[in-house]
C-alpha positions as CSV (number, residue, x, y, z in Angstrom):
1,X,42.7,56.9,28.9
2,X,42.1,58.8,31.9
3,X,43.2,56.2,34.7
4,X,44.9,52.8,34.6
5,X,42.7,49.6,35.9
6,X,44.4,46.7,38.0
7,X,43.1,43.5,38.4
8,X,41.4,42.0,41.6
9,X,44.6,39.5,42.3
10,X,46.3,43.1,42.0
11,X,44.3,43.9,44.9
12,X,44.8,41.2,46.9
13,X,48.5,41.5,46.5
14,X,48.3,45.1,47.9
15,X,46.0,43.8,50.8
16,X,48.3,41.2,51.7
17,X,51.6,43.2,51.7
18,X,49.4,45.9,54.1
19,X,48.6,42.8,56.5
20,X,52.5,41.8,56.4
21,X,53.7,45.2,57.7
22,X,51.2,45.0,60.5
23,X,51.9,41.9,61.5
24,X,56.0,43.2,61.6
25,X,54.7,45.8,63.9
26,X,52.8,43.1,66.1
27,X,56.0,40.9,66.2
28,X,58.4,43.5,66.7
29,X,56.6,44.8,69.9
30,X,58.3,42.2,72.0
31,X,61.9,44.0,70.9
32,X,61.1,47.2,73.2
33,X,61.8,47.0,76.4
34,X,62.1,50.6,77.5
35,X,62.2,54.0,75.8
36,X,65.8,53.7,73.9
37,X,64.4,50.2,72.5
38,X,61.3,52.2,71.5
39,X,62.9,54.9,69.6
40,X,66.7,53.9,69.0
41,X,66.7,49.9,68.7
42,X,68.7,49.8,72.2
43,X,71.3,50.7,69.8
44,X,71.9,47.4,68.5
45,X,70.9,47.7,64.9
46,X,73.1,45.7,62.8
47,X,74.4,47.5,60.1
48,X,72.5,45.6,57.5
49,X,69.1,46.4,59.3
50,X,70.4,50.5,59.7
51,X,71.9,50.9,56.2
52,X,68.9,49.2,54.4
53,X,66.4,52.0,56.7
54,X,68.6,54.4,55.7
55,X,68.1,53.8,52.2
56,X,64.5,53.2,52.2
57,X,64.2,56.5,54.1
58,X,65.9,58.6,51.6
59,X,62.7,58.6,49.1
60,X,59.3,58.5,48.8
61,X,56.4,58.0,46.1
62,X,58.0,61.3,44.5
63,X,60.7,58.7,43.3
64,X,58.2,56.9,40.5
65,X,56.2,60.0,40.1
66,X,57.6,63.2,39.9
67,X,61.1,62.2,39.5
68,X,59.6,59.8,36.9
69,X,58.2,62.4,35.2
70,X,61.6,64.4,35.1
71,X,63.5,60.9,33.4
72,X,60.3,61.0,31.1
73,X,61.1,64.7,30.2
74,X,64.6,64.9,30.3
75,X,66.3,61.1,30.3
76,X,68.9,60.6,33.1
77,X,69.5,64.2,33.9
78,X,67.4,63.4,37.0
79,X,69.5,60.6,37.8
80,X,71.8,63.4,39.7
81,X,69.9,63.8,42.4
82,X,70.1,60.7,43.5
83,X,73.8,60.5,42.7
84,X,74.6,63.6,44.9
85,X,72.3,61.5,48.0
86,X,74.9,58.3,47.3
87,X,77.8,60.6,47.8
88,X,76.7,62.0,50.8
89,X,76.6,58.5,52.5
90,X,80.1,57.8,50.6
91,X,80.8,60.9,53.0
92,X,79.3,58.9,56.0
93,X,81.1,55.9,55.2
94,X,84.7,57.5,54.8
95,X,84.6,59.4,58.2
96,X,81.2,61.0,59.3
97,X,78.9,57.5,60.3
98,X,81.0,56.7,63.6
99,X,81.1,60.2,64.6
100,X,77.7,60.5,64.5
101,X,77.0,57.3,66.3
102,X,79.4,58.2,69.0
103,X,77.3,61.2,70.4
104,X,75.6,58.3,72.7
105,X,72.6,60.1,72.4
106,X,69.0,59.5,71.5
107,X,67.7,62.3,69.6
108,X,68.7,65.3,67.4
109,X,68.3,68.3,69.9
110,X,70.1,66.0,72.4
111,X,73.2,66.1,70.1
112,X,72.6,69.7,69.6
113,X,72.6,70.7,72.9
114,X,76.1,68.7,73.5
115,X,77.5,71.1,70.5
116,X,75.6,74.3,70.7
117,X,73.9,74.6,74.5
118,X,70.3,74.5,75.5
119,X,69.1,77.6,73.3
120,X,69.5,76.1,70.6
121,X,68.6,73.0,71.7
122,X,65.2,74.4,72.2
123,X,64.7,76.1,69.4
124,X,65.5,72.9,67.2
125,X,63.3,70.7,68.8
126,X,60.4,73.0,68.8
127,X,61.0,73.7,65.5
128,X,61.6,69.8,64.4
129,X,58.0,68.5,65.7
130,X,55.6,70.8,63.6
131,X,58.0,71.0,60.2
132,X,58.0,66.9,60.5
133,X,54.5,66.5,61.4
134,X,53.7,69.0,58.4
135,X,56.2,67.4,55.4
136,X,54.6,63.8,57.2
137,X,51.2,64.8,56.0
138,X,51.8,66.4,52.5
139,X,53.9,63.2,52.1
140,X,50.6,61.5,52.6
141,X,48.3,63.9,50.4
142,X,50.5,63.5,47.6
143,X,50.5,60.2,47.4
144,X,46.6,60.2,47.6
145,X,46.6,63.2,44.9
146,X,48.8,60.0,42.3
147,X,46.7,57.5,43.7
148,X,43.4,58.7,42.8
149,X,44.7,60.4,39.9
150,X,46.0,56.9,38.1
151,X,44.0,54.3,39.9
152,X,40.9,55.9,40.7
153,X,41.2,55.1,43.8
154,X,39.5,57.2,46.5
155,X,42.1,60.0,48.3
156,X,40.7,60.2,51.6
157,X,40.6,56.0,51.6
158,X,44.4,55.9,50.6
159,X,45.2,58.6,53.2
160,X,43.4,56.8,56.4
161,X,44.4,53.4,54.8
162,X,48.2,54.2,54.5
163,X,48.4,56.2,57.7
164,X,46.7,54.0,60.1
165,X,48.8,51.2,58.4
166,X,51.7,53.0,59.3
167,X,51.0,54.3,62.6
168,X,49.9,51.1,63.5
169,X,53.4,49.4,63.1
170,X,55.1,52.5,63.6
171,X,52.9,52.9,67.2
172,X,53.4,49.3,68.2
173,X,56.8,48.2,67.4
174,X,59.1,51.5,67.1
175,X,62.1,52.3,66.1
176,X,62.4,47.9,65.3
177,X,59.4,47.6,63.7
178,X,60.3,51.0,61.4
179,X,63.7,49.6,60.6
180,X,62.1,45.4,59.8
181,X,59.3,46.3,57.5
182,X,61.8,49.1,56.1
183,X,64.0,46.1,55.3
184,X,61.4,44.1,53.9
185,X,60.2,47.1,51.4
186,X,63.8,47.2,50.3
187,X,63.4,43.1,49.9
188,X,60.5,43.6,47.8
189,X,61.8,46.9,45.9
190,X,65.4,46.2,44.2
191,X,64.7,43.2,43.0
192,X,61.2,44.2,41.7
193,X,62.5,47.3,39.9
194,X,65.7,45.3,38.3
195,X,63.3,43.3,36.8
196,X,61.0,46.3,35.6
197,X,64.1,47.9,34.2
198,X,65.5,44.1,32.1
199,X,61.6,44.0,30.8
200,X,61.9,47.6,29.5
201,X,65.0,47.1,28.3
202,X,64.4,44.0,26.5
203,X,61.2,45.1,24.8
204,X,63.3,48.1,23.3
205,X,65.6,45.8,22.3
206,X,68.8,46.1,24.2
207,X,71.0,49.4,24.9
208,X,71.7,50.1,21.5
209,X,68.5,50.0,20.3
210,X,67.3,52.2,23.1
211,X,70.3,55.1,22.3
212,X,68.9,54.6,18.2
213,X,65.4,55.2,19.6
214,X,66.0,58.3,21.1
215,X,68.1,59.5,17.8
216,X,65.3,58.4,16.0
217,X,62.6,60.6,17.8
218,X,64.9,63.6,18.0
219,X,65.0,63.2,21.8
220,X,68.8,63.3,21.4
221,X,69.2,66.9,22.9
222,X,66.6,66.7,25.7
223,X,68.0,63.4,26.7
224,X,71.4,65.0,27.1
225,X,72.6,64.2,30.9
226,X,73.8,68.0,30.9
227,X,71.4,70.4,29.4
228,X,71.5,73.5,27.9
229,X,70.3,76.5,30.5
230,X,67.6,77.6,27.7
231,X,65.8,74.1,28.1
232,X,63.6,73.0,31.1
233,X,64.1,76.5,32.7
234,X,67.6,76.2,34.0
235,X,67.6,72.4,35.3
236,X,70.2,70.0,34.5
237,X,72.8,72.7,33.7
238,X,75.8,72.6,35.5
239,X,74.8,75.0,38.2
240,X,71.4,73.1,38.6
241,X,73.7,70.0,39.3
242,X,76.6,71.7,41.4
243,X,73.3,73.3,43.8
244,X,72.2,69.2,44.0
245,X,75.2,68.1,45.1
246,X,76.1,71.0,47.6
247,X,72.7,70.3,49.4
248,X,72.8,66.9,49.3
249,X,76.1,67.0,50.9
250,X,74.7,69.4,53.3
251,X,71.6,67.4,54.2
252,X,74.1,64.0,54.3
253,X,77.1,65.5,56.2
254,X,75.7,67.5,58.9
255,X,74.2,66.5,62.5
256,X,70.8,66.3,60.8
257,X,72.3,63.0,59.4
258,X,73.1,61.6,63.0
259,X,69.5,60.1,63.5
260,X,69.9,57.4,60.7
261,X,73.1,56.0,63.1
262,X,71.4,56.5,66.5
263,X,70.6,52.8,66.4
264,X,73.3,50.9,65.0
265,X,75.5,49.1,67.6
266,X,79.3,51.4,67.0
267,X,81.0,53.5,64.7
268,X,82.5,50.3,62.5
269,X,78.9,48.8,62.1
270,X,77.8,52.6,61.0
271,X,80.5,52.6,58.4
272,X,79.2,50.0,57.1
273,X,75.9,50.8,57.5
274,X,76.7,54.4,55.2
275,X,78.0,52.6,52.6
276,X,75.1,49.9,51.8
277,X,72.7,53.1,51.4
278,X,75.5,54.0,49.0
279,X,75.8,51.1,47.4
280,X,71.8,50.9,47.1
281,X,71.3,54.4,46.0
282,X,73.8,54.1,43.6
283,X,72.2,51.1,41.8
284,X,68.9,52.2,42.0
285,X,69.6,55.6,40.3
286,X,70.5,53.5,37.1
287,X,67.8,51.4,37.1
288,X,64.5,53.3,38.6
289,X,64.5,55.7,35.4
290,X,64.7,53.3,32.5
291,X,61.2,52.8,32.9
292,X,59.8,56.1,32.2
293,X,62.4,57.1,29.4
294,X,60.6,53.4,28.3
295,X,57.1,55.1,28.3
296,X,58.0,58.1,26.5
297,X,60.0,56.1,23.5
298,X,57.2,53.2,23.3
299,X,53.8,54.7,25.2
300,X,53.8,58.4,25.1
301,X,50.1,58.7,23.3
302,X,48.9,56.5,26.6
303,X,51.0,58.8,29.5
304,X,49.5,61.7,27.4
305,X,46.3,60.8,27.5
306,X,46.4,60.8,31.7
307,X,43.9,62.8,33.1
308,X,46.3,64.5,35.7
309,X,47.8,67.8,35.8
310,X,51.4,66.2,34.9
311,X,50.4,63.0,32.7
312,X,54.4,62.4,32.6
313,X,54.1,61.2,36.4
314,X,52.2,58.5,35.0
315,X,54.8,57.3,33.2
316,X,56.2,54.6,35.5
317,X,53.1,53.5,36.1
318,X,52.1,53.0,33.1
319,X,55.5,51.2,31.3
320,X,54.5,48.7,34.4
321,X,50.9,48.1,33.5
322,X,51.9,47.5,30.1
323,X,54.8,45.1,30.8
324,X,54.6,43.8,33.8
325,X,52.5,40.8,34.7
326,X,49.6,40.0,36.4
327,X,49.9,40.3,39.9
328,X,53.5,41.8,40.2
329,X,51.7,45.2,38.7
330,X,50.4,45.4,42.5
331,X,53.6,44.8,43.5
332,X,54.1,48.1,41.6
333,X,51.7,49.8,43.7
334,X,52.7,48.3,47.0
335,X,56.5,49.9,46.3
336,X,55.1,53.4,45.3
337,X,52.7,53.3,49.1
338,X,55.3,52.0,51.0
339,X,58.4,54.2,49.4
340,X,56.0,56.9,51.2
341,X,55.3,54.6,54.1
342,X,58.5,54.3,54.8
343,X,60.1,57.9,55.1
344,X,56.6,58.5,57.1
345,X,56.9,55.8,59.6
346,X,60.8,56.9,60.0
347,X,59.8,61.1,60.8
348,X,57.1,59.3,63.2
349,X,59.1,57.8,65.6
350,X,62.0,60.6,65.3
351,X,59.6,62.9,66.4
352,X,57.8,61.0,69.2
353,X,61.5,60.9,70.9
354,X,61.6,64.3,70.6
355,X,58.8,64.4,72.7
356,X,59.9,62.4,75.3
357,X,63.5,63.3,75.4
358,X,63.6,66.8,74.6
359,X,60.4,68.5,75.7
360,X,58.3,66.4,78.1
361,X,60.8,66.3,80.8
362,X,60.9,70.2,80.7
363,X,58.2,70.7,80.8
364,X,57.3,68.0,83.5
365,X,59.9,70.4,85.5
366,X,58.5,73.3,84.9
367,X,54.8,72.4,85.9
368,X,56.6,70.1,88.5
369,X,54.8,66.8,87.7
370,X,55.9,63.8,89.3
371,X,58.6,61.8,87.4
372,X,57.5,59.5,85.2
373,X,59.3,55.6,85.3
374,X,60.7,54.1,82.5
375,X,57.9,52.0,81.7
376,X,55.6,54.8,81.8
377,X,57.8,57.2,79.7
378,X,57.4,54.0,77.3
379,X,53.9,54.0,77.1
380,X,53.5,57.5,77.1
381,X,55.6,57.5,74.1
382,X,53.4,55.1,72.0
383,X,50.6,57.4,73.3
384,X,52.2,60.4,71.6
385,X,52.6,58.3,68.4
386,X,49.2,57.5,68.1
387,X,48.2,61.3,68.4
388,X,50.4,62.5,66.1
389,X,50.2,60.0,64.0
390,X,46.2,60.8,63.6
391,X,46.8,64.5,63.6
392,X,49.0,63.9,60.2
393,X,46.2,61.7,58.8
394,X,43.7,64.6,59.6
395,X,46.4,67.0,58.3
396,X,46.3,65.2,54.9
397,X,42.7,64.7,55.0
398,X,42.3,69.0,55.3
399,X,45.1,69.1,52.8
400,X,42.7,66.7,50.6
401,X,39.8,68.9,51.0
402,X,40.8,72.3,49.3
403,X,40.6,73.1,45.7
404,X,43.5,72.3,43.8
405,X,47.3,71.6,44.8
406,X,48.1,75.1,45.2
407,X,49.1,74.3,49.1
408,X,51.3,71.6,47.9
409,X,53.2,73.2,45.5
410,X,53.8,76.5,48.4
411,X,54.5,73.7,50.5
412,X,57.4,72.3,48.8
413,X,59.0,75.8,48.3
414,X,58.5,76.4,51.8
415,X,60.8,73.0,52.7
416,X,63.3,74.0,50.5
417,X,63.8,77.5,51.7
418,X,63.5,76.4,55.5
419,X,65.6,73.0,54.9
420,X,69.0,74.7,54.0
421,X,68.8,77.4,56.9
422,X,68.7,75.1,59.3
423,X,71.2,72.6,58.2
424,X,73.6,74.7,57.5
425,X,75.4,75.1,61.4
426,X,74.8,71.7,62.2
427,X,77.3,70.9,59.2
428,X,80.3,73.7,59.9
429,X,79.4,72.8,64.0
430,X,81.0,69.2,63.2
431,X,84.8,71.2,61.7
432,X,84.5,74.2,63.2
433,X,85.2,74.4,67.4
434,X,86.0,78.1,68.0
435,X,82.3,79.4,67.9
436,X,79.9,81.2,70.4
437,X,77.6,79.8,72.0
438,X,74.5,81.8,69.8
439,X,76.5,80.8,66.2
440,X,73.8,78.3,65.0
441,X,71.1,80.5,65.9
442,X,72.9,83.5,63.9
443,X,73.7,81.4,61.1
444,X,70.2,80.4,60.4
445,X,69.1,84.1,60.9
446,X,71.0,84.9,58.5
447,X,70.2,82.2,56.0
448,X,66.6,83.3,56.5
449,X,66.7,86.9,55.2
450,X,67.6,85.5,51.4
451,X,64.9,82.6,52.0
452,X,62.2,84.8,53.3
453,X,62.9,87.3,49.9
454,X,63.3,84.4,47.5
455,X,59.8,82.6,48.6
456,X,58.0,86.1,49.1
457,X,59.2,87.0,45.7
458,X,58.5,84.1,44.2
459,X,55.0,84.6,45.1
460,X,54.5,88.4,44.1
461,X,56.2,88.1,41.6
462,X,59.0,91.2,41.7
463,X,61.8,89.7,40.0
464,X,59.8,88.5,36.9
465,X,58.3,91.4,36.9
466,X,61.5,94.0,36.9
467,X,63.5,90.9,34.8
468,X,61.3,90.1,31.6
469,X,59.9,87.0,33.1
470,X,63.0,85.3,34.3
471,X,62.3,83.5,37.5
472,X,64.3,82.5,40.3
473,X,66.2,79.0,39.4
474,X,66.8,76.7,42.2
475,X,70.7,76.9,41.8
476,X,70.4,80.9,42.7
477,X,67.5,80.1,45.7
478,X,70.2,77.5,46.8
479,X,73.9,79.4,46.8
480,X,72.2,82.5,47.8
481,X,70.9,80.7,51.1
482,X,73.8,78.9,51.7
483,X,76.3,81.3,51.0
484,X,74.6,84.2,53.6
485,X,74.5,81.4,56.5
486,X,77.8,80.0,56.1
487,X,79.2,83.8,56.3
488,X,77.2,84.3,59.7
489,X,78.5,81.1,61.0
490,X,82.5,82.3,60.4
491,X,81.7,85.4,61.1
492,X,80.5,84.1,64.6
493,X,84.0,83.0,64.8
494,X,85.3,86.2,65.4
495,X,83.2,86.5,68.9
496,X,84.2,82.9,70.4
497,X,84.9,83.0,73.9
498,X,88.2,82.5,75.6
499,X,90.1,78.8,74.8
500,X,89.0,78.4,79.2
501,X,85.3,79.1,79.0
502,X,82.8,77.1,79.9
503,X,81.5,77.1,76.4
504,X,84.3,75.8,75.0
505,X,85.0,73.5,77.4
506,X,81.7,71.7,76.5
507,X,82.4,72.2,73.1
508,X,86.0,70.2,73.5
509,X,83.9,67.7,75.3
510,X,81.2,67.1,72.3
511,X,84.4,67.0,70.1
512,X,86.2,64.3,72.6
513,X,83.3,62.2,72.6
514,X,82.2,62.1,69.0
515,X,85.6,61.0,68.4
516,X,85.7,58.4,70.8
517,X,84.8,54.6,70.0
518,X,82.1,52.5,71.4
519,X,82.5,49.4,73.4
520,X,79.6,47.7,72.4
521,X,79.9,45.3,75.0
522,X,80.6,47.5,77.7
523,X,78.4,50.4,76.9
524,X,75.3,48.5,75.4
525,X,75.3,44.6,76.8
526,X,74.4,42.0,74.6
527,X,73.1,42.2,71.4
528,X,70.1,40.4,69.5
529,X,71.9,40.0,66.2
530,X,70.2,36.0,65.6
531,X,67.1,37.4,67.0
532,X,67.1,40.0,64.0
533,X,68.2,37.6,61.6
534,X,65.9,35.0,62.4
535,X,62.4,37.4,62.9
536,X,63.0,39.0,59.4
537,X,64.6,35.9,57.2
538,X,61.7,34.0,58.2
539,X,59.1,37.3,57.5
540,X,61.2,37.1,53.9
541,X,60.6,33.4,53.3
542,X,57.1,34.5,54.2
543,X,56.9,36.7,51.5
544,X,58.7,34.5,49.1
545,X,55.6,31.9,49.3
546,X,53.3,34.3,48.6
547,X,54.8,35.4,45.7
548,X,54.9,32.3,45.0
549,X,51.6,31.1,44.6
550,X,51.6,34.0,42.0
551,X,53.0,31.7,39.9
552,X,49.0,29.9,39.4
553,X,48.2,32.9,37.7
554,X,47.6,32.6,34.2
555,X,50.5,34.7,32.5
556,X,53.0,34.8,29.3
557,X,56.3,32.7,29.6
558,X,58.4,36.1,30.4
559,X,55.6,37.0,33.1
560,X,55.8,33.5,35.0
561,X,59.7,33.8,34.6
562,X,59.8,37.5,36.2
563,X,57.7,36.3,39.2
564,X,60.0,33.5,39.9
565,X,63.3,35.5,39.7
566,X,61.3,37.7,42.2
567,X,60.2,34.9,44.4
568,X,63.5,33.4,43.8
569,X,66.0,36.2,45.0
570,X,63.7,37.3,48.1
571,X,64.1,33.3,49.0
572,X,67.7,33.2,49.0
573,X,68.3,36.1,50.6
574,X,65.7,34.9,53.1
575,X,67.6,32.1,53.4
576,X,70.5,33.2,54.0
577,X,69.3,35.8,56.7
578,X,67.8,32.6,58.3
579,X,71.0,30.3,57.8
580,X,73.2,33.2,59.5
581,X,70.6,33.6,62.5
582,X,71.1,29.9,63.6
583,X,74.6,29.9,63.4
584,X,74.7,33.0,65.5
585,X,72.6,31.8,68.1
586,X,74.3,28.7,68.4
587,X,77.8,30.6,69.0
């Protein structure tokens, strides 16, 4: 078997979910009034709506792919990963969410700059268009590589599909429209993959039956959540797991986390918001590998047989086909597009405000244009997301074009060894006050000289050859990275200006406000919560229907019962979103 096949009602199912999230985009346009509804929901996100984004954005197709395959080879092992993202929003929730919300601010730099000045203001945001625009597109290629590779389907067709789909909503709706269909994914998603999970583990015959079935194929050892360093070259062994967690909690707990609370309405609503991504992540990392460990006790001749370069990041995919019924398998596809969709359409509008906050006026300064109105800066800013949203699809499409995935594969070393760098001040700028005003910018200096050996080594090989083969292991890449740019950022501590300088002045400032509650009323107006619990309840009961009508399809006893569990929990919930909108508008 070299690709699966899905039905023509699969189709349709896919086609229909595509239409839904451009319809959100058209009925979410009316939201944005002005540039901080465009790219920061006015602020008043409910935390339901900004945890639920939050979530959705911390994954892509990677997820049922090549974290699949990982389950497939190596059980729950993988399952860390996603542990180490749950505690960094348990992080959030006990302390870091309302600080991060109370920067008042609209965009990363702009929270730099209150921290660390205008240098490194700039460099940030130059930096933080390209990188995005770049990890945007490979997001895209690679879900066109697993498309095409299990489906069949065309890759440039699945780029231009997803991306204009994307951009679309993304382009017409913002920062609402981002955070409403990323909602309505998540509506589609948990349920769908509890039930994948109950099928699996019914078919294997309960819990025990599954732990006997791995004893029985001698998978006992592999399928050890701790492994031993001399299998799967160094993952899973305590180091590999303590390097997860510490970057995690650095990508979590750091000002590169503020974004994900720049639209929820205070610091209380962000607390909350932190700990239903928790909540979420925690649940799905028990449930979104039982599925491939599935495949490998029950399919493995059919994964094997893939026609891909890693058949074992079929394995999800193909524990579906083979369980699920007809028409929820597209389901299946729809949650692997839009788990890409969604981290896509979220990098989109994050880096359109950079734009528009941080280097259009600027540069409108410096080439002393005339200043635009709010209502232009808004339209400009949908203009921008069109561009760069088409220069990620073309991006993709040139990725698409060259031989192999050998740009891929440099292009994921190259985020890890730039992602750490970078993050590094922007987590010890939050404890830390006594600092210069060039410490972030020394830090990552610093952090780069190990990165720039580690991915130029990794490439001409030195270490394996002067170390009998042994390669780098991503616990070593990590510490080594980390380690040299935490030492520059103390060691900027030793050259801080004087307790009265106007550095630290603004520094005591940053710290005064960050610490500072929000009067929502006061600072923000009025808020739209019915609005936002009416618009999405009703898209949910609209989804709800057409899952349906799924129920006409011809299917086993267990297959009609799965689709109306589905169709049943997206109602309620739909429901009650609805029931708690009319209430609110009636107080």
């Amino acid at each position: 078997m070299s690709q699966i096949e899905i039905s023509n009602i699969d189709y349709i199912v896919i086609a229909g979910y595509l239409l839904l999230t451009i319809a959100v985009g058209l009925v979410f346009k009316n939201f944005s009034a002005n540039t901080d509804d465009y790219f920061k929901s006015g602020s008043k996100g409910t935390w339901w709506l900004v945890g639920t984004s939050a979530f959705m954005g911390t994954f892509t197709a990677w997820t049922f792919t090549g974290a699949a395959g990982m389950a497939y080879e190596s059980g729950y092992s993988v399952m860390f990963l996603f542990l180490g993202s749950a505690l960094g929003y348990f992080m959030n929730f006990v302390f870091l969410a309302p600080w991060l919300r109370q920067m008042r601010v609209t965009t990363l730099p702009e929270a730099i700059s209150l921290r660390f000045g205008e240098t490194t203001r700039n460099f940030y945001a130059l930096y933080e268009v390209p990188i995005r625009i770049l990890y945007a597109s490979m997001s895209l290629y690679s879900l066109g590589i697993f498309c095409s590779a299990i489906f069949g389907y065309n890759i440039n067709h699945i780029i231009i599909g997803c991306g204009i789909v994307t951009l679309f909503y993304s382009a017409t709706g913002g920062r609402w429209a981002v955070m409403a269909t990323d909602f309505l994914q998540a509506l589609i998603l948990l349920p769908l993959t509890v039930i994948i999970a109950w099928i699996c583990l019914d078919k294997l015959g309960g819990v025990g039956n599954l732990i006997q079935e791995i004893e029985v194929q001698g998978l006992k050892e592999e399928y050890r959540m701790i492994n031993d360093a001399t299998l799967f070259a160094g993952a899973y062994t305590w180091g590999w797991v303590s390097a997860i967690f510490v970057k995690q909690f650095l990508v979590y707990n750091s000002l590169n986390a503020a974004p994900r609370y720049f639209s929820v309405k205070d610091g209380r609503e962000a607390r909350k918001a932190a700990l239903l991504a928790c909540i979420l992540l925690v649940v799905g990392s028990f449930i979104w590998f039982l599925p491939p460990i599935t495949a490998r006790l029950l399919y493995a001749e059919q994964v094997m047989a893939m026609d891909i370069s890693k058949p074992a990041e079929a394995s999800y995919a193909i524990a579906s086909m083979n369980l699920m019924p007809v028409g929820l398998v597209g389901m299946i596809v729809v949650a692997i597009l839009t788990a890409t969709m969604s981290s896509m359409d979220t990098g989109l509008n994050s880096n359109v405000a950079i734009l528009i906050k941080d280097i259009y006026p600027k540069l409108s300064r410096r080439l002393k244009w005339r200043t635009k109105q709010e209502a232009e800066l808004l339209q400009i800013g949908k203009l921008y997301t069109w561009f760069l949203g088409v220069l990620m699809i073309l991006l993709a499409l040139y990725f698409a074009q060259q031989d192999g995935i050998g740009i891929f594969e440099i292009m994921l070393d190259v985020g890890a060894l730039l992602a750490v760098p970078i993050a590094i001040p922007l987590l010890w700028g939050l404890f830390f006050r006594k600092t210069p005003q060039w410490a972030a910018l020394f830090s990552i200096g610093c952090a780069f000289i190990p990165s720039c050996l580690i991915f130029f080594d990794s490439y001409l090989g030195l270490t394996e050859a002067f170390n009998d083969g042994v390669k780098w292991t991503y616990q070593q890449k990590l510490f080594s990275v980390f380690f040299t740019g935490t030492f520059g950022f103390l060691f900027s501590i030793l050259f801080a200006p004087s307790a009265d300088s106007e550095h630290r002045a603004m520094v005591n400032k940053f710290f005064t406000l960050m610490k500072t509650p929000i009067d929502f009323k006061e600072e923000v107006g009025e808020g739209n919560d019915h609005k936002q619990l009416l618009t999405i309840g009703q898209f949910g009961a609209a989804i709800t229907v057409f899952i349906s009508l799924m129920l006409l399809i011809p299917n086993p006893l267990q297959g009609r019962i799965a689709i109306l569990i589905l169709a049943s929990v997206i109602g309620l919930i739909s429901f009650l979103l609805i029931r708690a909108g009319s209430k609110n508008k009636d107080e």
